[in-house]
Backbone as XML, in Angstrom:
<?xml version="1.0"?>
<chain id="A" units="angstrom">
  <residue number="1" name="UNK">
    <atom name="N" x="0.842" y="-1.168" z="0.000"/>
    <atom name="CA" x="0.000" y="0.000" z="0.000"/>
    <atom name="C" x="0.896" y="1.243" z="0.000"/>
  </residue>
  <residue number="2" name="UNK">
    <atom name="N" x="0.244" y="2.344" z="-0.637"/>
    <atom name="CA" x="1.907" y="3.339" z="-0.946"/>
    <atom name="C" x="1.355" y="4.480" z="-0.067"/>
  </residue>
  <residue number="3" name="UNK">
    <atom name="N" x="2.322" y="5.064" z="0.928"/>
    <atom name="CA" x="2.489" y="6.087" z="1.641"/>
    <atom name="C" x="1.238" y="7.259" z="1.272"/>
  </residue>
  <residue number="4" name="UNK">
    <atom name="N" x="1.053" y="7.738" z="2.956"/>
    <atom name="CA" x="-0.277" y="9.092" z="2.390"/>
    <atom name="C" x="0.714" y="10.197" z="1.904"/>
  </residue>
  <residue number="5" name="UNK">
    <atom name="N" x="0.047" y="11.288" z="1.118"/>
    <atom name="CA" x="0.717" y="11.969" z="0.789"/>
    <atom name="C" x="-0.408" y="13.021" z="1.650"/>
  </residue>
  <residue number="6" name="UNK">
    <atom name="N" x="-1.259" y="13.158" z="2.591"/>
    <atom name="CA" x="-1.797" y="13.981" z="3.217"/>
    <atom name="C" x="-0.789" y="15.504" z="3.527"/>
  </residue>
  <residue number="7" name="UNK">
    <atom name="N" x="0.005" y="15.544" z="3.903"/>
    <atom name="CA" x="0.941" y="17.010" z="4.393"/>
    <atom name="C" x="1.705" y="17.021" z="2.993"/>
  </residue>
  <residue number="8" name="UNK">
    <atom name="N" x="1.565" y="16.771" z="2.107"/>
    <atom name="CA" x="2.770" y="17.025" z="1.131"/>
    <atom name="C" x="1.672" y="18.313" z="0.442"/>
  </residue>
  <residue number="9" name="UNK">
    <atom name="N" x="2.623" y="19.436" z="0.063"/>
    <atom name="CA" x="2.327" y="20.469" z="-0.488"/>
    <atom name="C" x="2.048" y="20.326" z="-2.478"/>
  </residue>
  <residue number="10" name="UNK">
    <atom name="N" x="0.613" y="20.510" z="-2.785"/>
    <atom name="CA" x="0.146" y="20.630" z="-4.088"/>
    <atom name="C" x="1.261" y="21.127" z="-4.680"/>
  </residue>
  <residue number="11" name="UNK">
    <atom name="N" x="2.069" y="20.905" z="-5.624"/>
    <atom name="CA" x="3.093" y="21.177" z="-6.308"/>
    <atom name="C" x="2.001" y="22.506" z="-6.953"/>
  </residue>
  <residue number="12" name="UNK">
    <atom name="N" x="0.626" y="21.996" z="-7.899"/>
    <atom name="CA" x="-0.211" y="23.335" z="-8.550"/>
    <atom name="C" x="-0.409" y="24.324" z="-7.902"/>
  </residue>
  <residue number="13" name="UNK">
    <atom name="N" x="0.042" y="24.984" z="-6.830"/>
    <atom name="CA" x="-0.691" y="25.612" z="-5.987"/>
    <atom name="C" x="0.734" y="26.412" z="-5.644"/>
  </residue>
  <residue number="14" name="UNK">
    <atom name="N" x="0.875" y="27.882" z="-5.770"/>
    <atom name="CA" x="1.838" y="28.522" z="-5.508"/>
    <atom name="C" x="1.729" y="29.000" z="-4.066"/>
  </residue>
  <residue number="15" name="UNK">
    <atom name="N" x="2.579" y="28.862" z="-3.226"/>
    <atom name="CA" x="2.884" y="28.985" z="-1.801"/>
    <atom name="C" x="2.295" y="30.844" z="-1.925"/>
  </residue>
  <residue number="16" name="UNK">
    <atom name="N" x="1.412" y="31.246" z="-1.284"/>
    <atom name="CA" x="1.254" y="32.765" z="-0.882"/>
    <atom name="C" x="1.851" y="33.472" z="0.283"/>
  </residue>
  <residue number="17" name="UNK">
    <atom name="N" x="2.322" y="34.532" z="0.387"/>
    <atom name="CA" x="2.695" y="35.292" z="1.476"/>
    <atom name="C" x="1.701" y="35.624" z="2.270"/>
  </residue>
  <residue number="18" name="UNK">
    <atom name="N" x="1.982" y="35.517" z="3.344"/>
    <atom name="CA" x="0.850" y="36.201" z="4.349"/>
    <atom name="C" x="0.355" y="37.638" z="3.769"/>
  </residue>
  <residue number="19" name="UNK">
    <atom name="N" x="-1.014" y="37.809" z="4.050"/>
    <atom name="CA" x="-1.745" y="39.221" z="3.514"/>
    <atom name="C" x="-1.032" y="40.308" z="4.441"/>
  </residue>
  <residue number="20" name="UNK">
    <atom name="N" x="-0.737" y="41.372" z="4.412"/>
    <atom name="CA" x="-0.585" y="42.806" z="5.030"/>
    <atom name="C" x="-1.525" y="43.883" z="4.403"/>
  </residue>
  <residue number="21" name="UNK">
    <atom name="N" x="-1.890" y="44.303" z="5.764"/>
    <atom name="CA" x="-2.763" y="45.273" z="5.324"/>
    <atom name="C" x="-1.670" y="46.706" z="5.292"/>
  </residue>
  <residue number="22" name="UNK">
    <atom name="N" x="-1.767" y="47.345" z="3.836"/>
    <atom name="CA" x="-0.780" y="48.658" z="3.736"/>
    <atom name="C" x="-1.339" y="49.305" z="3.037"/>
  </residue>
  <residue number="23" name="UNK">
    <atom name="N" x="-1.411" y="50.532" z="3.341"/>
    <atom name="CA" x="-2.571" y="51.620" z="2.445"/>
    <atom name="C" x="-1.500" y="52.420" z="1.746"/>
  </residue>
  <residue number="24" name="UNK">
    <atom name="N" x="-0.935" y="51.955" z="0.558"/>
    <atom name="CA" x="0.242" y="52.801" z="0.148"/>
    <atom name="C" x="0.100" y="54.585" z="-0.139"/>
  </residue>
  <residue number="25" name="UNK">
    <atom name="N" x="-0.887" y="55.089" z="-0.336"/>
    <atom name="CA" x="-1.373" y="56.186" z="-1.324"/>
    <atom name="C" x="-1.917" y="57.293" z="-0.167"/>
  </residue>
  <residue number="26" name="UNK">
    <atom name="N" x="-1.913" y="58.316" z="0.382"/>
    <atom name="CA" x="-2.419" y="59.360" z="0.696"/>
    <atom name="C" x="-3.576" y="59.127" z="0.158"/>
  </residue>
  <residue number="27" name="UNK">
    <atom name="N" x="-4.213" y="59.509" z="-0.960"/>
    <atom name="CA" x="-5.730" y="59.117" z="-1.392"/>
    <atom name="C" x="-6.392" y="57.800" z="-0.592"/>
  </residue>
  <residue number="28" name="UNK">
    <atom name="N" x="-6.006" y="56.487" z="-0.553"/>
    <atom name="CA" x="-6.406" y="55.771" z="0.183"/>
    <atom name="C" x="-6.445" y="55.629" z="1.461"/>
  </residue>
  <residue number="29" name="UNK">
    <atom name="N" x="-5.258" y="56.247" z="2.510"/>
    <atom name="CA" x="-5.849" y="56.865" z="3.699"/>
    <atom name="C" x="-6.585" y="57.656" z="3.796"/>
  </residue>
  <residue number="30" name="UNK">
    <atom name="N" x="-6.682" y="58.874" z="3.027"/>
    <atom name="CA" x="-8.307" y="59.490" z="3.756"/>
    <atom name="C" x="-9.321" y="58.761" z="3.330"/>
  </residue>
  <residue number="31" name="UNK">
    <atom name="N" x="-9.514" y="57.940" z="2.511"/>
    <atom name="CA" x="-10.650" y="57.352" z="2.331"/>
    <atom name="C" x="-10.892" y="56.443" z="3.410"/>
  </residue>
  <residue number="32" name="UNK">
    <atom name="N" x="-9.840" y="55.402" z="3.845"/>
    <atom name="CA" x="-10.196" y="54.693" z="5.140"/>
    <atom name="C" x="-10.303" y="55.887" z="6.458"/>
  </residue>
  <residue number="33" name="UNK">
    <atom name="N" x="-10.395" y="57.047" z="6.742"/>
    <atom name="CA" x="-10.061" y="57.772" z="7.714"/>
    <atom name="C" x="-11.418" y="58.306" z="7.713"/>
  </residue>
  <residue number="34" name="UNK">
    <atom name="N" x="-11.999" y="58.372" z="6.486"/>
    <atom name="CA" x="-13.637" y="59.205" z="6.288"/>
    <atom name="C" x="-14.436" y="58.004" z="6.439"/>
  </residue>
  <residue number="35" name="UNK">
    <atom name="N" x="-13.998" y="57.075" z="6.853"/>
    <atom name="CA" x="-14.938" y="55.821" z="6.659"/>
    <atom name="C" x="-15.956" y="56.185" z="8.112"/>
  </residue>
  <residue number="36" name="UNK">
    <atom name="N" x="-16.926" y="55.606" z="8.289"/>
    <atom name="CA" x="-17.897" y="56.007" z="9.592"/>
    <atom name="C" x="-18.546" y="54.647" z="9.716"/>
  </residue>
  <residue number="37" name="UNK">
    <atom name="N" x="-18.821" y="54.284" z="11.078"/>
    <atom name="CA" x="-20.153" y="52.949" z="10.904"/>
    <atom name="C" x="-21.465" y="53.665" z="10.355"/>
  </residue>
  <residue number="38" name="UNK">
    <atom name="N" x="-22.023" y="52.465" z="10.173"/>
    <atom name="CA" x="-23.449" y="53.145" z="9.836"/>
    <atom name="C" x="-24.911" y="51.690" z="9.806"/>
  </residue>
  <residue number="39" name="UNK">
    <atom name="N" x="-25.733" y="52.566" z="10.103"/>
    <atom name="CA" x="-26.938" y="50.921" z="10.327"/>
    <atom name="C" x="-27.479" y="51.176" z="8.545"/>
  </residue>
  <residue number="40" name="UNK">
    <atom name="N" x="-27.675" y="50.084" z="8.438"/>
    <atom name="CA" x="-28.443" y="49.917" z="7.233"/>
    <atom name="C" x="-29.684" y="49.388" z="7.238"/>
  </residue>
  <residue number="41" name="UNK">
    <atom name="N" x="-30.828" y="50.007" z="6.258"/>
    <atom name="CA" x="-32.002" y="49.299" z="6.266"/>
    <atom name="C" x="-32.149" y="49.327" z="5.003"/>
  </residue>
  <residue number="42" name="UNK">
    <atom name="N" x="-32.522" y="48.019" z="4.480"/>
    <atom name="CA" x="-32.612" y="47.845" z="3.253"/>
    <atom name="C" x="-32.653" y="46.079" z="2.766"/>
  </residue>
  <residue number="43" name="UNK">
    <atom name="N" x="-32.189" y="46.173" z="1.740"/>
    <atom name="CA" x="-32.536" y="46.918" z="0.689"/>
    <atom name="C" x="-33.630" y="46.962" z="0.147"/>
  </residue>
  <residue number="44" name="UNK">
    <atom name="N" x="-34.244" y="47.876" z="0.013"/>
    <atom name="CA" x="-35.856" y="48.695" z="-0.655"/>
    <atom name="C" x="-35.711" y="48.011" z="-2.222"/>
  </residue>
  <residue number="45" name="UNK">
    <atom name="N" x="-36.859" y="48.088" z="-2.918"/>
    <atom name="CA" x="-37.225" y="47.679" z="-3.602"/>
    <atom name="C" x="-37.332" y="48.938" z="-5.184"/>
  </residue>
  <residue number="46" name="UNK">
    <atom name="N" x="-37.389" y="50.056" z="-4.183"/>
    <atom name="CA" x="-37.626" y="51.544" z="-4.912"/>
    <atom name="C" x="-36.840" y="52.465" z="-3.973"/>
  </residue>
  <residue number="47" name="UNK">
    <atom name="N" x="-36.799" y="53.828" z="-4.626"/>
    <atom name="CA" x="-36.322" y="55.079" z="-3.971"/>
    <atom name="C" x="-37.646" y="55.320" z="-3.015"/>
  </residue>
  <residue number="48" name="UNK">
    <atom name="N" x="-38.772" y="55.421" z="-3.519"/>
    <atom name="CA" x="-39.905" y="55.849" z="-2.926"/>
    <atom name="C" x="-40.329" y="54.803" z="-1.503"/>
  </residue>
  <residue number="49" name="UNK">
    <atom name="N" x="-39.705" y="53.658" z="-1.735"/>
    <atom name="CA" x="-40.205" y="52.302" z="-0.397"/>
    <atom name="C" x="-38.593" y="53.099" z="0.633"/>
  </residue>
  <residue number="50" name="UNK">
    <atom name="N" x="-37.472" y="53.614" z="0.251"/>
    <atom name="CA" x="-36.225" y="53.842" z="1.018"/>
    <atom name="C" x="-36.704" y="55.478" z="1.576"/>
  </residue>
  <residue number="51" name="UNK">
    <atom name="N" x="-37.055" y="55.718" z="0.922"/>
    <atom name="CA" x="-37.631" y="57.234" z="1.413"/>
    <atom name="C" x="-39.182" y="57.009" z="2.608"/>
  </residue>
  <residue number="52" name="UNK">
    <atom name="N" x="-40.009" y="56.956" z="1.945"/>
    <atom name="CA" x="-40.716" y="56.169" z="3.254"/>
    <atom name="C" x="-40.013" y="55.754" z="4.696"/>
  </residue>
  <residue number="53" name="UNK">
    <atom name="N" x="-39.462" y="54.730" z="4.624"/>
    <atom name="CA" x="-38.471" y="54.253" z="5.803"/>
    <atom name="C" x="-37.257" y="55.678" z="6.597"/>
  </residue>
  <residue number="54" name="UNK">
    <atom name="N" x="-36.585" y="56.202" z="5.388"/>
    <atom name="CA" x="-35.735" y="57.151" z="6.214"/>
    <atom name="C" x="-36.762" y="58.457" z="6.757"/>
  </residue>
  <residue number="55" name="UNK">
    <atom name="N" x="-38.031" y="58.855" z="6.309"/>
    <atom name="CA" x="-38.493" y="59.478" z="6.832"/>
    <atom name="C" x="-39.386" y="59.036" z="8.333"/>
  </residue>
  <residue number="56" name="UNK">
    <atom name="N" x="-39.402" y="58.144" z="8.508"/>
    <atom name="CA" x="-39.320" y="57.271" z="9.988"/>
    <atom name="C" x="-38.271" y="57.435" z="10.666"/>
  </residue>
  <residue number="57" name="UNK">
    <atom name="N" x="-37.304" y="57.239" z="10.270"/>
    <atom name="CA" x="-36.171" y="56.965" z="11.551"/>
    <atom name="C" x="-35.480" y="58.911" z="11.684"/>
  </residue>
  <residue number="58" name="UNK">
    <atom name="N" x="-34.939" y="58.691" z="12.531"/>
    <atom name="CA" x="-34.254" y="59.878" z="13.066"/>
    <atom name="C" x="-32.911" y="59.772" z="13.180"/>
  </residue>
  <residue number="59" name="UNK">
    <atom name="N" x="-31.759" y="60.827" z="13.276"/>
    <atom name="CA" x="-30.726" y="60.895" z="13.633"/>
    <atom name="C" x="-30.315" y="61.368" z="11.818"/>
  </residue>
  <residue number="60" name="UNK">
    <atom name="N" x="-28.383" y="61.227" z="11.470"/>
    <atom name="CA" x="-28.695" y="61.743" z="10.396"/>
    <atom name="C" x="-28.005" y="60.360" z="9.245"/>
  </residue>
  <residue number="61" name="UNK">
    <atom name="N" x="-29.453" y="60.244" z="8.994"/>
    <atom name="CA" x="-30.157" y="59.440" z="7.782"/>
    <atom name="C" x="-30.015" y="59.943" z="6.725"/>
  </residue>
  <residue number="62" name="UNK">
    <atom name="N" x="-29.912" y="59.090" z="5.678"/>
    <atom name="CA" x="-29.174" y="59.315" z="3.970"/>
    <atom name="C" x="-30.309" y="57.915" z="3.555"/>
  </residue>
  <residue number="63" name="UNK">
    <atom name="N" x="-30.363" y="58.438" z="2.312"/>
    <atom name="CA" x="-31.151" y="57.479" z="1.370"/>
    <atom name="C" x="-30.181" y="56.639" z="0.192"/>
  </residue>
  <residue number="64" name="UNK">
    <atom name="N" x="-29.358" y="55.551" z="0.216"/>
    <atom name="CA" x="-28.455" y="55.354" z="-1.001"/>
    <atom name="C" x="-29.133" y="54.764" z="-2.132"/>
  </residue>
  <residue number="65" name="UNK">
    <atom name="N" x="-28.242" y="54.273" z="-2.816"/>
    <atom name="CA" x="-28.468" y="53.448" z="-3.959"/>
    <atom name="C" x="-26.868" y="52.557" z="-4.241"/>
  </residue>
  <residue number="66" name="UNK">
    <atom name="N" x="-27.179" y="51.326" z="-5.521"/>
    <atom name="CA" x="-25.881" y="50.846" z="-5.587"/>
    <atom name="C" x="-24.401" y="51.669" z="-5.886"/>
  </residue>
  <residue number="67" name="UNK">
    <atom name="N" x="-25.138" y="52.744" z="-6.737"/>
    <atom name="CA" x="-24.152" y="53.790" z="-7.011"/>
    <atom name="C" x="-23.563" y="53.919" z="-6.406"/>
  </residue>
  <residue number="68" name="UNK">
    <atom name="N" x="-24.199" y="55.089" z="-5.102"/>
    <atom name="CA" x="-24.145" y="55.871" z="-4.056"/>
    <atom name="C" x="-22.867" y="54.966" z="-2.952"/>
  </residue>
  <residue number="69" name="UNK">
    <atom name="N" x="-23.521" y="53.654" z="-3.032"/>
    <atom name="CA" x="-22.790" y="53.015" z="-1.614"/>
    <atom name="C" x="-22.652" y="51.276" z="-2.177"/>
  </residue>
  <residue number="70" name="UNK">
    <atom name="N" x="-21.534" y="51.096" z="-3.509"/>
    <atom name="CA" x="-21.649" y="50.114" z="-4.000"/>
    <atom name="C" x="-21.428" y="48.775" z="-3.122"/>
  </residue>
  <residue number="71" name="UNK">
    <atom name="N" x="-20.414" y="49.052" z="-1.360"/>
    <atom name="CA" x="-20.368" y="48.201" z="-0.993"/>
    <atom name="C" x="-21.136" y="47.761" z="0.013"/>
  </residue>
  <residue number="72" name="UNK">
    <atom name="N" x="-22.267" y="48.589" z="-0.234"/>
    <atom name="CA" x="-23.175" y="48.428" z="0.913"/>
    <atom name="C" x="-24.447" y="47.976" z="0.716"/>
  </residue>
  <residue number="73" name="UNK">
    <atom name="N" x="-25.133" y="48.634" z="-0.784"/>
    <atom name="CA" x="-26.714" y="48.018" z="-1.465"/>
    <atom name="C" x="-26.105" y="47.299" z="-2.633"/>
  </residue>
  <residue number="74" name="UNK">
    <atom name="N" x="-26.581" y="46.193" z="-2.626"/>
    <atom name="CA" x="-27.102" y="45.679" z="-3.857"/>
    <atom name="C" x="-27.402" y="46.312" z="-4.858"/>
  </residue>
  <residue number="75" name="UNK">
    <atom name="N" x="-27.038" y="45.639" z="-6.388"/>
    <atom name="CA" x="-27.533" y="46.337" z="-7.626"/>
    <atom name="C" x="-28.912" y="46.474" z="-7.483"/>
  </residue>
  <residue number="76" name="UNK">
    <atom name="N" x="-29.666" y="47.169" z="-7.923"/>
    <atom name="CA" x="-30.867" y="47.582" z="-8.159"/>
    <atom name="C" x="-31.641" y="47.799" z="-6.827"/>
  </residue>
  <residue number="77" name="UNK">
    <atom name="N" x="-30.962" y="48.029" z="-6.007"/>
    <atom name="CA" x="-31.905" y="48.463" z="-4.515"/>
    <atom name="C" x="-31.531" y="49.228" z="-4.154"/>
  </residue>
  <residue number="78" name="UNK">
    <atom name="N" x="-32.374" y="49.942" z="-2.994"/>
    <atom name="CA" x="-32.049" y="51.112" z="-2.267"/>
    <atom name="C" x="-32.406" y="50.821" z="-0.617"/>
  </residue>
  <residue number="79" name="UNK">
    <atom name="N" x="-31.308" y="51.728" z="0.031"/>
    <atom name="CA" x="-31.187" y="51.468" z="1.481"/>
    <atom name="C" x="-31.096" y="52.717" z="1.851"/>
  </residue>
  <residue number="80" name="UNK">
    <atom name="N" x="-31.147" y="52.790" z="3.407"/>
    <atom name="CA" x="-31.597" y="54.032" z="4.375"/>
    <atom name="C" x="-30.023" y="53.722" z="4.934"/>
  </residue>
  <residue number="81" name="UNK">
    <atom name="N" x="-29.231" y="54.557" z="5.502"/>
    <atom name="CA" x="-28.102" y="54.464" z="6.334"/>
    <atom name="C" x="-28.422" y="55.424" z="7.519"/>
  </residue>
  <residue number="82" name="UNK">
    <atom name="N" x="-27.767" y="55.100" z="8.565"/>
    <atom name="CA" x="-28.035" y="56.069" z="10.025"/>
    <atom name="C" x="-26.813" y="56.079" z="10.173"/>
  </residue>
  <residue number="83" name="UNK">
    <atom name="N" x="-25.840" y="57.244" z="10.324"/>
    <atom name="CA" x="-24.462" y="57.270" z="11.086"/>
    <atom name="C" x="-24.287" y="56.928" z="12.435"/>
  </residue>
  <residue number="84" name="UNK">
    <atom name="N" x="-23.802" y="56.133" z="12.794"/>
    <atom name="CA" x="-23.785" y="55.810" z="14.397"/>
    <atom name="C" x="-22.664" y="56.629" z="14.958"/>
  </residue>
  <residue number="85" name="UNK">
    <atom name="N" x="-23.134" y="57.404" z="15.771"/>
    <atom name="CA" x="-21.810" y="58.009" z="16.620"/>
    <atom name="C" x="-21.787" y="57.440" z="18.233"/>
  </residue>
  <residue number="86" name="UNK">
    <atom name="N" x="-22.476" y="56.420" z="18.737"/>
    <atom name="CA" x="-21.907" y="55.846" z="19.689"/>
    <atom name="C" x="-21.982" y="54.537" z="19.971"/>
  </residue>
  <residue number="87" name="UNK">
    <atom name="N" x="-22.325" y="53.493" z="20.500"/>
    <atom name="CA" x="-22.315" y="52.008" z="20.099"/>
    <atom name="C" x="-22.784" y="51.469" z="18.967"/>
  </residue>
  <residue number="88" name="UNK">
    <atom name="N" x="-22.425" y="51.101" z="18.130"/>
    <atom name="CA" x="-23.257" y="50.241" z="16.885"/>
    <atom name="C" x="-23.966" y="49.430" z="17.307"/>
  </residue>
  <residue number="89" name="UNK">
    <atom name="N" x="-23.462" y="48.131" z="18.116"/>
    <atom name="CA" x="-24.593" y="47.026" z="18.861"/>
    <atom name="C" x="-25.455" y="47.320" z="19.460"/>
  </residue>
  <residue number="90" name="UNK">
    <atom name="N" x="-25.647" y="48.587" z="20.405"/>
    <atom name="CA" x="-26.902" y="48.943" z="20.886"/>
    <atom name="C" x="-27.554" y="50.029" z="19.850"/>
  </residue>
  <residue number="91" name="UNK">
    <atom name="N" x="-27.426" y="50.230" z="19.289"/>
    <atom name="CA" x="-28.238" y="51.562" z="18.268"/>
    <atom name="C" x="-28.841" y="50.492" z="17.376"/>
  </residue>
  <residue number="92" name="UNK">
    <atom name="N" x="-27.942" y="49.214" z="16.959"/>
    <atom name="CA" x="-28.588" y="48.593" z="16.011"/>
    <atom name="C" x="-29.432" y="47.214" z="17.053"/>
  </residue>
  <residue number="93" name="UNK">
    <atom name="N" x="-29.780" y="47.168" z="18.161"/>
    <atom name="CA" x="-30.798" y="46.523" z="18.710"/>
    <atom name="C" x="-31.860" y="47.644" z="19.282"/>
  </residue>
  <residue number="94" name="UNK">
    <atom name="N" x="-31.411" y="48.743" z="19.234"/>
    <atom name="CA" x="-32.355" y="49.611" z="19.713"/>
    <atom name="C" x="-33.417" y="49.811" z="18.316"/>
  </residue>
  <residue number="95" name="UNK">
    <atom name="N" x="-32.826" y="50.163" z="17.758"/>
    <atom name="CA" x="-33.469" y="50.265" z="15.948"/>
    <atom name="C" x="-34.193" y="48.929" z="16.046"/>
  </residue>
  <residue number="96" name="UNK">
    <atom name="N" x="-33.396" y="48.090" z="16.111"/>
    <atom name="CA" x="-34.476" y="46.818" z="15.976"/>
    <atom name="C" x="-35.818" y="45.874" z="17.045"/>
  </residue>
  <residue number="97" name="UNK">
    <atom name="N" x="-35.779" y="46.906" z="18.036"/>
    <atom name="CA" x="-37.247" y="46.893" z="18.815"/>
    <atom name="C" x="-38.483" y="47.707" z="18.463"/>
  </residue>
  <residue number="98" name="UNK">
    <atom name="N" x="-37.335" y="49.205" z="17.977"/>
    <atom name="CA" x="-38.297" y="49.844" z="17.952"/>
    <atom name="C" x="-39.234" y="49.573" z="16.567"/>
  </residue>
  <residue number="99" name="UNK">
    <atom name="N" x="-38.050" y="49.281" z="15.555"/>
    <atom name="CA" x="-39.261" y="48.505" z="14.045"/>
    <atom name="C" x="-38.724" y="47.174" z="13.969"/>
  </residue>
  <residue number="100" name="UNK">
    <atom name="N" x="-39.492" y="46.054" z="14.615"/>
    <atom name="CA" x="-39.376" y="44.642" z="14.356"/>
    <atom name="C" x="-39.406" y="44.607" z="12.562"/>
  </residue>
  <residue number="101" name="UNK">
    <atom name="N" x="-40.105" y="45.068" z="11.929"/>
    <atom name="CA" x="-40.814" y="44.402" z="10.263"/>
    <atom name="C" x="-39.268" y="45.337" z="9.750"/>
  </residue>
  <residue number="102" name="UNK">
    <atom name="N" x="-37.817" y="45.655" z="10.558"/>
    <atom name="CA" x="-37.197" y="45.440" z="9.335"/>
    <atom name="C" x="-36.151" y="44.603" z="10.503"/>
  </residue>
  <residue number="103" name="UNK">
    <atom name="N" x="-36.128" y="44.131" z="11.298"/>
    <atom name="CA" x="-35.004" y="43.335" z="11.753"/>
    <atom name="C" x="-33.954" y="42.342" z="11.395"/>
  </residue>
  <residue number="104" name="UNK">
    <atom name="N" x="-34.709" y="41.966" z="10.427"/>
    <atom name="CA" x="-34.325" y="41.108" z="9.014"/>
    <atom name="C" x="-33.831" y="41.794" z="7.869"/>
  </residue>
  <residue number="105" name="UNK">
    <atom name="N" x="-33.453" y="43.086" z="7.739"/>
    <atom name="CA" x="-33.171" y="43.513" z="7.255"/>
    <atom name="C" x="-32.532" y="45.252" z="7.431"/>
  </residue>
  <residue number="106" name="UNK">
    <atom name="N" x="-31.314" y="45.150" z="8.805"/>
    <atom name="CA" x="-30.592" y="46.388" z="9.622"/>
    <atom name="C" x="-29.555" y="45.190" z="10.152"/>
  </residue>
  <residue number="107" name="UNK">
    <atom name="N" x="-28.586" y="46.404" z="9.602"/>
    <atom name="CA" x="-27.210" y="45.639" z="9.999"/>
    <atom name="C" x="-26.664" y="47.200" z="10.400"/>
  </residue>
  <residue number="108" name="UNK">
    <atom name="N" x="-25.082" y="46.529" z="10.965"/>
    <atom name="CA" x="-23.804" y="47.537" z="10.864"/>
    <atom name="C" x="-22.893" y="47.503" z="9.820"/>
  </residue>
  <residue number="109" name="UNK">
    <atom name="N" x="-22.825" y="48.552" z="8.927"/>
    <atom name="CA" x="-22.081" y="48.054" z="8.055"/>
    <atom name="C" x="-20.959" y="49.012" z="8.210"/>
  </residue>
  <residue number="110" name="UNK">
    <atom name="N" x="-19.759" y="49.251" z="6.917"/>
    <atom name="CA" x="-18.853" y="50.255" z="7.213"/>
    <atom name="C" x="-19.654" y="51.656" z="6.212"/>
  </residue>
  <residue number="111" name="UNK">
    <atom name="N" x="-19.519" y="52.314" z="6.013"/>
    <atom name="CA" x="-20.160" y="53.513" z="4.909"/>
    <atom name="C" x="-19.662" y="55.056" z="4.806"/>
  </residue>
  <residue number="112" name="UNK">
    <atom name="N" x="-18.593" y="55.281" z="3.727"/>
    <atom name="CA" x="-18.428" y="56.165" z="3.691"/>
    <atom name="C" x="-19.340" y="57.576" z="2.697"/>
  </residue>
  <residue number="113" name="UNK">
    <atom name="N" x="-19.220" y="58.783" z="3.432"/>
    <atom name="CA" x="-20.024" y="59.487" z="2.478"/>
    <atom name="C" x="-19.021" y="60.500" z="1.259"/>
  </residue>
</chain>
């Protein structure tokens, strides 16, 4: 019976370096530096179903789109964002007592404006 080859390294498979995170560029630090948390509700179906919703909630609320916040809505939907300026985990369980019918749909995400 011939030897496992279990620990032997895929010859196809090029050995990778560990990832580092390095923001080489001035432009790409302020962009990570303007970054803010933010709750999301979404994604809406229309501008008019995301507008509805942000005119409910309080604090300061933005209406996106995929454009607007590609890593945050989905193509063809629209979402409400809330800037969190002090716990995310409690703002985003507080948000989610006060409207159960979107709990399933409010997260923390990252969101820059």
């Amino acid at each position: 019976m011939p030897a496992s080859n279990r620990g032997a390294v895929d010859p196809d498979v090029e050995p990778r370096e560990p990832a580092i995170a390095v923001v080489p560029d001035l432009e790409a630090r302020r962009a990570l530096e303007i970054a803010t948390t933010a709750i999301k509700v979404g994604d809406f179906a229309s501008a008019a179903e995301a507008d509805a919703a942000a005119a409910r909630l309080e604090g300061e609320v933005r209406t996106v789109d995929h454009r607007a916040a590609p890593f945050v809505v989905r193509p063809g939907a629209w979402a409400v964002v809330i800037r969190v300026r002090a716990d995310p985990t409690a703002d985003l369980a507080a948000l989610r007592t006060r409207f159960p019918e979107w709990s399933d749909r409010s997260w923390v995400v990252p969101y820059r404006r």
